[in-house]
C-alpha positions as CSV (number, residue, x, y, z in Angstrom):
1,X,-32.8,156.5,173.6
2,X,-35.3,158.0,171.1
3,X,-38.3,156.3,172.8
4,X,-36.9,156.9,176.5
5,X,-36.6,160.5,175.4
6,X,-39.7,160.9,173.4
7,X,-37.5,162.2,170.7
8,X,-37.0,161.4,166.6
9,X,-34.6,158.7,166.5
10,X,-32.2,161.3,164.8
11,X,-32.7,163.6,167.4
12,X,-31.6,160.8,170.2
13,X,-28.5,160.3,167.9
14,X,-27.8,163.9,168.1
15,X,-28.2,164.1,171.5
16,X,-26.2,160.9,172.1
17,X,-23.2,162.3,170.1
18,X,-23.3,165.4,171.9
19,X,-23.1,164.1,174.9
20,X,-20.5,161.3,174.1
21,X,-18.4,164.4,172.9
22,X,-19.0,166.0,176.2
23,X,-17.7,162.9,178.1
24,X,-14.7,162.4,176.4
25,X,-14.0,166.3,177.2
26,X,-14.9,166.4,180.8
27,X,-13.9,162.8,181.7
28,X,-17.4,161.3,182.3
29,X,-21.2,162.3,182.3
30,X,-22.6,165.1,184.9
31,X,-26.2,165.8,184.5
32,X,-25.6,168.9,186.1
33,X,-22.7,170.2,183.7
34,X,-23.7,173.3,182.2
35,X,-22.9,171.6,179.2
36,X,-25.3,168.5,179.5
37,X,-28.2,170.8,180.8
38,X,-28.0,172.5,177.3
39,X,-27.9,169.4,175.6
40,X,-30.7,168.1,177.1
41,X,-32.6,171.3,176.9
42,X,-31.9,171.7,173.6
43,X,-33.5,168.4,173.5
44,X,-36.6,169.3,175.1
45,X,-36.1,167.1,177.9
46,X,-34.7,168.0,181.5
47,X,-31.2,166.5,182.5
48,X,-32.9,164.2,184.4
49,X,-34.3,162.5,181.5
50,X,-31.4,161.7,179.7
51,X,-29.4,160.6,182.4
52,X,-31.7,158.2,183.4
53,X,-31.8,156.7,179.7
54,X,-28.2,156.1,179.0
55,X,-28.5,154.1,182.6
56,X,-30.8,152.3,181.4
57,X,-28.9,151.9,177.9
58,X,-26.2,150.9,179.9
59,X,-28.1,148.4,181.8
60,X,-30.1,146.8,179.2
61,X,-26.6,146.5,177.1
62,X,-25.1,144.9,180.1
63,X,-27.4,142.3,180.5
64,X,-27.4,141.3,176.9
């Protein structure tokens, strides 16, 4: 994520908690929830940006 991001790795962490937390609330991940715009914006990034990395996470992790 860090590197997708262009973030610290601590900083993807943070993000990626956030928004795990976020998911569990809400029942799934909506780039445009209020909620994940701040996250990413408190990021730096736009929502965009870390949408497009956990699909990739999620890809790369699925192929193995």
């Amino acid at each position: 994520m860090a590197g997708l991001l262009g973030i610290t790795g601590t900083r993807a962490q943070s993000v990626t908690d956030q928004i795990e937390r976020l998911a569990a609330r809400s029942g799934g991940i909506d780039p445009a929830d209020p909620g994940f715009v701040a996250i990413a914006r408190g990021a730096g990034v736009t929502p965009q940006r870390p949408a497009s990395a956990l699909d990739r996470v999620k890809r790369d992790t699925a192929q193995g």
